[in-house]
N, CA, C and O atoms as a MOPAC input file, in Angstrom:
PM7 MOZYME 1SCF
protein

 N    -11.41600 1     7.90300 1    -1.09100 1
 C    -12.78400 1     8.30200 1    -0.81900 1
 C    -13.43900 1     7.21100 1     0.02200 1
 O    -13.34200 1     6.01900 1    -0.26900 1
 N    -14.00000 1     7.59500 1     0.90400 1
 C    -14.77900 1     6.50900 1     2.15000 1
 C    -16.06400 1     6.74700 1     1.68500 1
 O    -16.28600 1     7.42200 1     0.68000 1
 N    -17.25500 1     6.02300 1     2.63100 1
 C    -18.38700 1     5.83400 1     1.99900 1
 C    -19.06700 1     7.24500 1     2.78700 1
 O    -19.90100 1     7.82300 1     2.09000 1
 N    -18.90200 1     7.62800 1     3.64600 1
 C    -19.68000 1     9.37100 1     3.72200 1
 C    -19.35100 1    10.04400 1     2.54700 1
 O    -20.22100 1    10.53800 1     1.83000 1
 N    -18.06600 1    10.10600 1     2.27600 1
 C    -17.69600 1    11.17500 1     1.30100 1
 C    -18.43600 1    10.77400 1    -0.21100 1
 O    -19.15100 1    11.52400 1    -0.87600 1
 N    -18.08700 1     9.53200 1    -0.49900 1
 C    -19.30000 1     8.57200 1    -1.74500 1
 C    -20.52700 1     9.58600 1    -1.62200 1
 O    -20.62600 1    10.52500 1    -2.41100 1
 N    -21.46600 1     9.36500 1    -0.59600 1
 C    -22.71000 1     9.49200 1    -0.10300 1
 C    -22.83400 1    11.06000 1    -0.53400 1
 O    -23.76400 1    11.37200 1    -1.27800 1
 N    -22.05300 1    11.90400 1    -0.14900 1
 C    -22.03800 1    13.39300 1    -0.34400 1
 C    -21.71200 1    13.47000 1    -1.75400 1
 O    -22.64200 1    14.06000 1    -2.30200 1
 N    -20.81100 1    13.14400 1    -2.60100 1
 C    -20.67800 1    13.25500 1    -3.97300 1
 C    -21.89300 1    13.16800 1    -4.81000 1
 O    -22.43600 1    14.06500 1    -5.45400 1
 N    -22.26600 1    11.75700 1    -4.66500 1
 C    -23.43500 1    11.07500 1    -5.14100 1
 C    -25.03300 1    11.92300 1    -5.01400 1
 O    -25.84400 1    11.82600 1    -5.93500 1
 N    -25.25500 1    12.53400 1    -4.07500 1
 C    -26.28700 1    13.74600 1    -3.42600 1
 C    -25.89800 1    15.08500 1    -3.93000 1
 O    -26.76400 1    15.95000 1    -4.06600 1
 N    -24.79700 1    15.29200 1    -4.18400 1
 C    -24.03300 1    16.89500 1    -5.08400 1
 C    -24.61700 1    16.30500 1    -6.39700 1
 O    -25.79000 1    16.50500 1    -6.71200 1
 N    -23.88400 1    15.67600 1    -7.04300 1
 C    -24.10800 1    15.24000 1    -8.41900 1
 C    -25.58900 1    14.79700 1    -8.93900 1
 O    -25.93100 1    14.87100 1   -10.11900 1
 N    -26.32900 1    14.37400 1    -7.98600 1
 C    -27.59600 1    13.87800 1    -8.44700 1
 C    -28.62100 1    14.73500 1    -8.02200 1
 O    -29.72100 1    14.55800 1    -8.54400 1
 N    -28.50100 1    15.63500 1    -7.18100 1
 C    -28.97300 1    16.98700 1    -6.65800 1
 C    -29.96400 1    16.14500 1    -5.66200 1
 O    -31.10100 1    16.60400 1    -5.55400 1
 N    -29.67700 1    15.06900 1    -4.99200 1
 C    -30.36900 1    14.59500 1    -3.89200 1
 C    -30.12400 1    15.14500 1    -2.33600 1
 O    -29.24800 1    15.98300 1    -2.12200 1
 N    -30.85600 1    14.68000 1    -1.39700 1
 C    -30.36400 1    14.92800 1    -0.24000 1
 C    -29.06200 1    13.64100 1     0.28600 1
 O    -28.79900 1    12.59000 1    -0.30000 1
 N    -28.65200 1    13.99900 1     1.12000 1
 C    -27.55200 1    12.98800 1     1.69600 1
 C    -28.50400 1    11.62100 1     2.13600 1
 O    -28.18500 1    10.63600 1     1.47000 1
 N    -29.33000 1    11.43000 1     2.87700 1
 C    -30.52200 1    10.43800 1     2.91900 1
 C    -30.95200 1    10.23000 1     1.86600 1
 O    -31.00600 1     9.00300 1     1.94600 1
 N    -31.33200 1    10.46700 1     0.86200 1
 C    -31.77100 1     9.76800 1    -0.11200 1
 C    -30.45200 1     9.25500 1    -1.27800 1
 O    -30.61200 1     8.43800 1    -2.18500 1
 N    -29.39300 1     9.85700 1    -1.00700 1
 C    -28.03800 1     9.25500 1    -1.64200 1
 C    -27.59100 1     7.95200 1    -0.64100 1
 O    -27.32800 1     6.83400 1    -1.08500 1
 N    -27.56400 1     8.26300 1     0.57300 1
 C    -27.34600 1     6.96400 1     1.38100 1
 C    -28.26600 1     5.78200 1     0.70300 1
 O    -27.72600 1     4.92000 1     0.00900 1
 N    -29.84600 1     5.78700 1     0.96700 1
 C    -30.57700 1     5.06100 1     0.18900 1
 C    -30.41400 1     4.45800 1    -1.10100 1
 O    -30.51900 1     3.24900 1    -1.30900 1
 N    -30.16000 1     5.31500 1    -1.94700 1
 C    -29.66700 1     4.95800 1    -3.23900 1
 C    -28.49700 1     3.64500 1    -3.17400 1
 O    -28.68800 1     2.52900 1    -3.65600 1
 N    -27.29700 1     4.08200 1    -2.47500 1
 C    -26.04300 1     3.64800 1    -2.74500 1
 C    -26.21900 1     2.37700 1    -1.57500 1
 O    -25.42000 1     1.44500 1    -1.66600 1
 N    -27.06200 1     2.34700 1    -0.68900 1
 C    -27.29200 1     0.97200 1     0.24400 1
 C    -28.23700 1     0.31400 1    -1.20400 1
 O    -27.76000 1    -0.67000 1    -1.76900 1
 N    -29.04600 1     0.68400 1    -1.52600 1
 C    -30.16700 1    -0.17300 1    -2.23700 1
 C    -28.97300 1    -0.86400 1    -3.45100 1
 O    -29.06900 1    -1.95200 1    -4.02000 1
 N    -27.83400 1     0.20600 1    -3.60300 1
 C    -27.48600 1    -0.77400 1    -5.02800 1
 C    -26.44000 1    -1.70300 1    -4.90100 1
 O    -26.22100 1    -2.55100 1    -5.76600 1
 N    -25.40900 1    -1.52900 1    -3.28700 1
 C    -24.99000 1    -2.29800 1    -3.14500 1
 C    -25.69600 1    -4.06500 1    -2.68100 1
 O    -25.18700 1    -5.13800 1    -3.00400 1
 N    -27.12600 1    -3.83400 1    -1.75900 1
 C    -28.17600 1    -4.89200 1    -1.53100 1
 C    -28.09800 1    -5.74600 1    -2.60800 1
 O    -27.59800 1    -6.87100 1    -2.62900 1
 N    -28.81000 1    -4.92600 1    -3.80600 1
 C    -28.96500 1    -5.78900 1    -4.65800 1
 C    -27.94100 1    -6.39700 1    -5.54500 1
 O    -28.04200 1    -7.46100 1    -6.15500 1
 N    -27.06600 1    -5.67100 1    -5.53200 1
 C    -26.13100 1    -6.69300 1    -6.26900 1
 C    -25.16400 1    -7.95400 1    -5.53200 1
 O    -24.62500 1    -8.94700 1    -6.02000 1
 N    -25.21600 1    -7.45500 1    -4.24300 1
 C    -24.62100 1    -8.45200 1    -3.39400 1
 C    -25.30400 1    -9.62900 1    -3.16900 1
 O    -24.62400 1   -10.60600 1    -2.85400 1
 N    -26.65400 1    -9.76600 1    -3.27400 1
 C    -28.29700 1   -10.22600 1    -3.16700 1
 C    -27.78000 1   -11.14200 1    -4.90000 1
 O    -27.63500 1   -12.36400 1    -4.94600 1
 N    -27.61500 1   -10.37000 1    -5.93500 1
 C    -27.87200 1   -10.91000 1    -7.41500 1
 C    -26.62900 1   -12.07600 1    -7.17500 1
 O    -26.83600 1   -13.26600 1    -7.41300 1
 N    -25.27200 1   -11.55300 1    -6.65600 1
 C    -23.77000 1   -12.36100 1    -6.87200 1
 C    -24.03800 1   -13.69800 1    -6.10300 1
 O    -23.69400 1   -14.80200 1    -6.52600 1
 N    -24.87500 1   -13.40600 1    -4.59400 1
 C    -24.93200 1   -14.34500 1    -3.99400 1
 C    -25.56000 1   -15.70200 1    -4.19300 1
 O    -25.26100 1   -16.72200 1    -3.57300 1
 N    -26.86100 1   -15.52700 1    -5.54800 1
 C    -27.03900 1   -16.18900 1    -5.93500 1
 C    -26.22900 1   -16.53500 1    -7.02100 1
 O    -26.96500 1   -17.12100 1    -7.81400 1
 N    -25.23400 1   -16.48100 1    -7.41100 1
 C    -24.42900 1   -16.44700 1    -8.61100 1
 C    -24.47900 1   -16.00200 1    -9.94400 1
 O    -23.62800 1   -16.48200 1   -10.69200 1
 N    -25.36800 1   -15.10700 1   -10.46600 1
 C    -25.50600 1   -13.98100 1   -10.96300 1
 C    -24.92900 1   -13.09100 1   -11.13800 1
 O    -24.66900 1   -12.49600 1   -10.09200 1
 N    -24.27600 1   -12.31400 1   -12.66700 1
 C    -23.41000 1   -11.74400 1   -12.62500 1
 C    -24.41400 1    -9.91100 1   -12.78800 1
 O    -25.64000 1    -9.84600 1   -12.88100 1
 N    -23.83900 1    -9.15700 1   -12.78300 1
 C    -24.17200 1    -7.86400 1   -12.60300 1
 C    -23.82800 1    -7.41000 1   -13.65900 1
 O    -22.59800 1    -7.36900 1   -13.69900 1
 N    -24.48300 1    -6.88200 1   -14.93500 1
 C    -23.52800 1    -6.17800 1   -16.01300 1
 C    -23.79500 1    -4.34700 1   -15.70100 1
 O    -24.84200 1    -4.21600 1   -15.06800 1
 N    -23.31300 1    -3.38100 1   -15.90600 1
 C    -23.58000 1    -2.29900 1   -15.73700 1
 C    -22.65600 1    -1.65500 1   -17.22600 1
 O    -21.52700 1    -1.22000 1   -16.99700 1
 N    -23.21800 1    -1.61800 1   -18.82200 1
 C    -22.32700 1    -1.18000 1   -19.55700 1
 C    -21.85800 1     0.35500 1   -19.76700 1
 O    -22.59200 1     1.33800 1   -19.86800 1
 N    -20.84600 1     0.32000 1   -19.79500 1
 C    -19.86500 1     1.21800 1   -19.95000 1
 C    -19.08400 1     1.15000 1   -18.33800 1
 O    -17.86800 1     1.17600 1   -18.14700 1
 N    -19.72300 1     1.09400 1   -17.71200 1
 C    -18.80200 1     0.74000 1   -16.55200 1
 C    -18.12100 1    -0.70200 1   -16.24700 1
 O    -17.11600 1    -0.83700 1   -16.94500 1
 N    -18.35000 1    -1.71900 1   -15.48500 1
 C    -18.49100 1    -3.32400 1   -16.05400 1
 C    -19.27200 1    -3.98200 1   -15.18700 1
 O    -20.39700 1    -3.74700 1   -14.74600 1
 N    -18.28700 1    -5.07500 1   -14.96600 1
 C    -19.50800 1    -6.31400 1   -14.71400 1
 C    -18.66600 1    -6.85400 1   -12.65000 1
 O    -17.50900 1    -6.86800 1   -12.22800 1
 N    -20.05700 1    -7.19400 1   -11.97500 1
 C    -19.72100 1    -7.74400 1   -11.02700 1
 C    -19.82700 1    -9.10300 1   -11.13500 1
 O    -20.61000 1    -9.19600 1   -12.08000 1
 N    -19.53700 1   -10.32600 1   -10.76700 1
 C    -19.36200 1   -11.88800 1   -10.83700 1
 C    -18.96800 1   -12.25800 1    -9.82100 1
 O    -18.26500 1   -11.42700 1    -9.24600 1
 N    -19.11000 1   -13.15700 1    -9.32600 1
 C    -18.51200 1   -14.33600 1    -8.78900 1
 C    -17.94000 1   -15.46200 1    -9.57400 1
 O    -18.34800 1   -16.06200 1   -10.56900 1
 N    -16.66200 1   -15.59600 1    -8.68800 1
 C    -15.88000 1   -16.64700 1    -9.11300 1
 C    -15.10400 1   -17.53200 1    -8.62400 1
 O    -14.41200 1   -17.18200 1    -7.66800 1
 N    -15.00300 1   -18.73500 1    -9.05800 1
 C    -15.28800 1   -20.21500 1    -8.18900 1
 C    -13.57900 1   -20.48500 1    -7.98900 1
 O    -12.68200 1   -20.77100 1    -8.78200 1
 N    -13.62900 1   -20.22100 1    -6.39000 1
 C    -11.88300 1   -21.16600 1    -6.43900 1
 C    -12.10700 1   -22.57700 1    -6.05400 1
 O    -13.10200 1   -22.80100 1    -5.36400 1
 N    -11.35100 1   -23.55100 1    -6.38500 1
 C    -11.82200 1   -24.56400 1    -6.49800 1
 C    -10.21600 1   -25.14300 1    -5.24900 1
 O     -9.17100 1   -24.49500 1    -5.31700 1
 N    -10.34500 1   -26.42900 1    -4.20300 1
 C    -10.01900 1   -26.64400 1    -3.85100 1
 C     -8.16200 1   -26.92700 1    -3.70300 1
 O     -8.17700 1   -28.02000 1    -4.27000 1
 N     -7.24400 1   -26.79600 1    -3.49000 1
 C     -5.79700 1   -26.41400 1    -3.21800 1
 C     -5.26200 1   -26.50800 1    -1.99100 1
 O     -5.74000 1   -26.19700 1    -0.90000 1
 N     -3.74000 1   -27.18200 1    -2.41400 1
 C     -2.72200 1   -27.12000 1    -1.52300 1
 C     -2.00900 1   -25.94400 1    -1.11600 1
 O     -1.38700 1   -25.39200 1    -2.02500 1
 N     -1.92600 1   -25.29000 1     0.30900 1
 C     -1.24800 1   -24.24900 1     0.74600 1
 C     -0.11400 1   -24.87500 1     1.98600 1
 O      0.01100 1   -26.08100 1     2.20300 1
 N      0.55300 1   -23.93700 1     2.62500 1
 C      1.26300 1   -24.03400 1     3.61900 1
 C      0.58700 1   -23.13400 1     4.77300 1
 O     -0.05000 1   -22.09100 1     4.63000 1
 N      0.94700 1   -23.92300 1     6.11700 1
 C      0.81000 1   -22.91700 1     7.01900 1
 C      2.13200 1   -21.78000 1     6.75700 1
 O      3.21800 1   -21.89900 1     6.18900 1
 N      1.68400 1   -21.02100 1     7.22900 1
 C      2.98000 1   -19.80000 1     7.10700 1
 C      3.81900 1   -20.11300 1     8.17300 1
 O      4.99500 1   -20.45400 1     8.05100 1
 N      2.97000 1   -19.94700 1     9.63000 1
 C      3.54700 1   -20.50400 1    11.24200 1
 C      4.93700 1   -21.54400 1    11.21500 1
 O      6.07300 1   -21.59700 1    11.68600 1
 N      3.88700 1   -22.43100 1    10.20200 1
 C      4.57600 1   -23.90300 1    10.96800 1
 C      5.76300 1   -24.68800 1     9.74600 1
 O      6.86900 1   -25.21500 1     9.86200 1
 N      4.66500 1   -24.36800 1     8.38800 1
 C      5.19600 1   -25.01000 1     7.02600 1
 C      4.52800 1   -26.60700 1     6.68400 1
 O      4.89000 1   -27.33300 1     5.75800 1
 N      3.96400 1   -26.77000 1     7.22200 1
 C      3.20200 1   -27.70800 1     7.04000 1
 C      2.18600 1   -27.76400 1     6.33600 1
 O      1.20600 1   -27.09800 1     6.66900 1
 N      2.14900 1   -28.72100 1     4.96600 1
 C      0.91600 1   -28.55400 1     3.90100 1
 C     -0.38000 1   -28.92300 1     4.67200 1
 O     -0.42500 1   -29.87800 1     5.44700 1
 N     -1.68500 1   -27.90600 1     4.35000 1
 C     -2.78400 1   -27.96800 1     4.25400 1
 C     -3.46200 1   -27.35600 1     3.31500 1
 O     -3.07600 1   -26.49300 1     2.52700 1
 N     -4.69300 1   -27.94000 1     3.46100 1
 C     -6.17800 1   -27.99700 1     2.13700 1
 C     -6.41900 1   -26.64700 1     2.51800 1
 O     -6.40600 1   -26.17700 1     3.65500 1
 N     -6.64600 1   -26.06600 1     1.40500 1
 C     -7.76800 1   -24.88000 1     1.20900 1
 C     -9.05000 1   -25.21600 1     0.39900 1
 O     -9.46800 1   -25.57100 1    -0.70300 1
 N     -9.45100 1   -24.82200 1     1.85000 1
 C    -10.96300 1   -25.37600 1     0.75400 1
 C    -11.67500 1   -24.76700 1    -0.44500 1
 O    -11.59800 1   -23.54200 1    -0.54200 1
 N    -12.27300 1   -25.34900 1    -1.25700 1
 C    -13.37600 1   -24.19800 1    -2.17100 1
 C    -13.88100 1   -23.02700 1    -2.06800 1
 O    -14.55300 1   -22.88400 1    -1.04700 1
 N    -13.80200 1   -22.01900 1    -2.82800 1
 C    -14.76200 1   -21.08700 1    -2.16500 1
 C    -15.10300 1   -20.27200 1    -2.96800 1
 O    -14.36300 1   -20.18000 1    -3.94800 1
 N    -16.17100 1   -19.46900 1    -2.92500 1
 C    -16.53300 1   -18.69000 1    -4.43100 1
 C    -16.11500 1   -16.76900 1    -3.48300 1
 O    -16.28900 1   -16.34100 1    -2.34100 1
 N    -15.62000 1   -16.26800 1    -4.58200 1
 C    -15.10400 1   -15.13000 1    -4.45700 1
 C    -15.56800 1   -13.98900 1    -5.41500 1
 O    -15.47700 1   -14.22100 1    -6.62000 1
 N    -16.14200 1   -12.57300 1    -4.94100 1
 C    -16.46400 1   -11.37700 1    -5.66400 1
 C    -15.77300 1   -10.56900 1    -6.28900 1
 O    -15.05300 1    -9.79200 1    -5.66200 1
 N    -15.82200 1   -10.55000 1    -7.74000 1
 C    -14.99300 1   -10.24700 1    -8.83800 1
 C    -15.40200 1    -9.12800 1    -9.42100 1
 O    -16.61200 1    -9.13100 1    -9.64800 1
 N    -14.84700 1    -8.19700 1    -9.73800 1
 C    -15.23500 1    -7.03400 1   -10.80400 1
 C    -14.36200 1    -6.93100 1   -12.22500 1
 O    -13.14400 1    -7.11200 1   -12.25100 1
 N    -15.09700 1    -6.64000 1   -13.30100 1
 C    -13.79200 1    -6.42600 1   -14.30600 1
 C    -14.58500 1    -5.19500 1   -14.67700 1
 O    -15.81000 1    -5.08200 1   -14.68400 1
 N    -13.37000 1    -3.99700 1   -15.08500 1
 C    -14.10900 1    -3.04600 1   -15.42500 1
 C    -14.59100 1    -2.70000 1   -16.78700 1
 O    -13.83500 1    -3.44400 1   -17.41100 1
 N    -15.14400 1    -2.24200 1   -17.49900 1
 C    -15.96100 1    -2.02100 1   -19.28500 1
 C    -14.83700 1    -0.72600 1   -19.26800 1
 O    -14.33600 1     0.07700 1   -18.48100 1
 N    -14.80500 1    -1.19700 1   -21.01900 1
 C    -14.19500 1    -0.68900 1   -21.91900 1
 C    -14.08200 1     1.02100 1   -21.65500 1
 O    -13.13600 1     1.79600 1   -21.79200 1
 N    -15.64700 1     1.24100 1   -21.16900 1
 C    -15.87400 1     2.89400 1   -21.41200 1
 C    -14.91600 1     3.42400 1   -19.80100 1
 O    -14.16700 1     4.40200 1   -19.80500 1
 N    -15.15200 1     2.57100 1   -18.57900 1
 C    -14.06500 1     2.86000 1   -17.45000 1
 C    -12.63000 1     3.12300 1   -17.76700 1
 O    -11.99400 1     4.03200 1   -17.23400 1
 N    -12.15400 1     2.32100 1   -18.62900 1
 C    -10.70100 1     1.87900 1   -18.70900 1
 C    -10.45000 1     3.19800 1   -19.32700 1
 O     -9.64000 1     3.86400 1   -18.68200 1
 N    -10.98300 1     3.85400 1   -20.55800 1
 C    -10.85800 1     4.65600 1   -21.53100 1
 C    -11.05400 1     5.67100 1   -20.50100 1
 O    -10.04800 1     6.38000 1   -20.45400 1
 N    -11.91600 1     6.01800 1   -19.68000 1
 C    -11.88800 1     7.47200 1   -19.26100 1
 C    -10.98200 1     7.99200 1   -17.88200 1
 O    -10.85600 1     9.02500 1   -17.22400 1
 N    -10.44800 1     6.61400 1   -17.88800 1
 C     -9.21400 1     6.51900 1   -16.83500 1
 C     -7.81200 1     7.03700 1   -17.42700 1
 O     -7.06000 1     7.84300 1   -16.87900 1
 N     -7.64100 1     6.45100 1   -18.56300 1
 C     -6.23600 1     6.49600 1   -19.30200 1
 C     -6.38100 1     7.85700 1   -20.20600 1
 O     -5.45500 1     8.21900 1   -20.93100 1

């Protein structure tokens, strides 16, 4: 599923128009990308939680060459999904 088709589901199911489902689904990705960036986690229960999470500095290889280099720090966007997801999956 791509994000038109999202957009059309989301407007079927909520009996919105396609513009006001676009709206919806921009406003909730904003804000949570907005909440993580400050490092703030997102809980949404029964579904789960968005986070950020901290990689902390490491030795890699170039692939090219084989030669060790630093990877630097970096904080990365995490989801784990709630109990009630997992269950209505399986």
């Amino acid at each position: 599923m791509n994000k038109t088709e999202l957009i059309a589901a989301i407007a079927e199911e909520a009996g919105l128009s396609k513009k006001d489902a676009e709206k919806a689904l921009k406003a909730f990705t904003d804000v949570v990308a907005a909440q993580m960036k400050k490092g703030e986690k997102v809980q949404i229960v029964g579904f789960g939680t968005f986070e950020v999470s901290e990689r902390s500095e490491r030795e890699g290889r170039n692939p090219q060459t084989g030669e060790p280099m630093t990877i630097a720090a970096s904080r990365t966007p995490k989801f784990k999904a709630g109990k009630a997801l997992k269950d209505s999956i399986n």
